[in-house]
C-alpha positions in Angstrom: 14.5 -50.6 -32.0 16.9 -53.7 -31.4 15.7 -56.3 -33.9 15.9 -60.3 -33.4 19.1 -60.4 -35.5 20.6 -58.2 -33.4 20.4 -54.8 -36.0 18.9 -52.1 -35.3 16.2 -50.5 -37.0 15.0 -47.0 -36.7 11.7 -45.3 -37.9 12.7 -41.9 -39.6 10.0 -39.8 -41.2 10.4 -39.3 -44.7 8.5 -36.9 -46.5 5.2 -38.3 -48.3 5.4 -36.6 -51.8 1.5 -37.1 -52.8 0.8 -34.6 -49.4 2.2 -31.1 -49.8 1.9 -29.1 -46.1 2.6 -25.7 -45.9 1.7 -26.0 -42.2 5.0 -25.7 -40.4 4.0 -25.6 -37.1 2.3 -29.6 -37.8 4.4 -31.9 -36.0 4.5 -34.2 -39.3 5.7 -31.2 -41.3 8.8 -32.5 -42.7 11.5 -29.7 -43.9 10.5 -30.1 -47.9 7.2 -28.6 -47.4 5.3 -32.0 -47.4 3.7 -34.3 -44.9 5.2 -36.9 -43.0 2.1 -39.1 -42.8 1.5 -42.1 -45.2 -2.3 -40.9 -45.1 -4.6 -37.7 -43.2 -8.0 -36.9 -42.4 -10.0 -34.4 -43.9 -12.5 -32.8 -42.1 -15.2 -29.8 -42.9 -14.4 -26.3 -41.6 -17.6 -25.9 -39.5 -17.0 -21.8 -39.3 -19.2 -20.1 -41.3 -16.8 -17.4 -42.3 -14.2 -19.4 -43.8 -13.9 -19.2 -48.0 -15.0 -21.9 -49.9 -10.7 -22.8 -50.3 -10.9 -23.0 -46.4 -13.8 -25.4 -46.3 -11.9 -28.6 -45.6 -9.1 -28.7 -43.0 -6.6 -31.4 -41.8 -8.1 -33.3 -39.2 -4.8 -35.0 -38.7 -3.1 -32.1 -37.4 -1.4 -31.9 -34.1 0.9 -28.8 -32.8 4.9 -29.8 -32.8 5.5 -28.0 -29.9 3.6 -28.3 -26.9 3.4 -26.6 -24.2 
């Protein structure tokens, strides 16, 4: 982006080291094994089958590669 002093300014995604992804397929999955995001959403695992460690899931999750 082309700021009013004529510099430009560009938005990279660093890695967020308080959120550690293992999720590589996330499109905020940065290469370090940690989230891009500056915050996420939890949300409850509504399938009854999951384990108790599988309860919650990242309801900010969106696929990197779409089709």
């Amino acid at each position: 982006m082309l700021k009013a002093d004529n510099t430009l300014e560009f938005n990279i995604m660093e890695s967020n080291r308080n959120i550690q992804c293992t999720v590589s397929e996330c499109k905020y999955h940065s290469k370090d094994d940690f989230c891009t995001l500056s915050h996420i959403k939890i949300d409850k695992n509504n399938n009854s089958t999951v384990s108790k460690s599988e309860y919650t899931k990242c309801a900010s999750f969106e696929y990197k590669y779409q089709s």
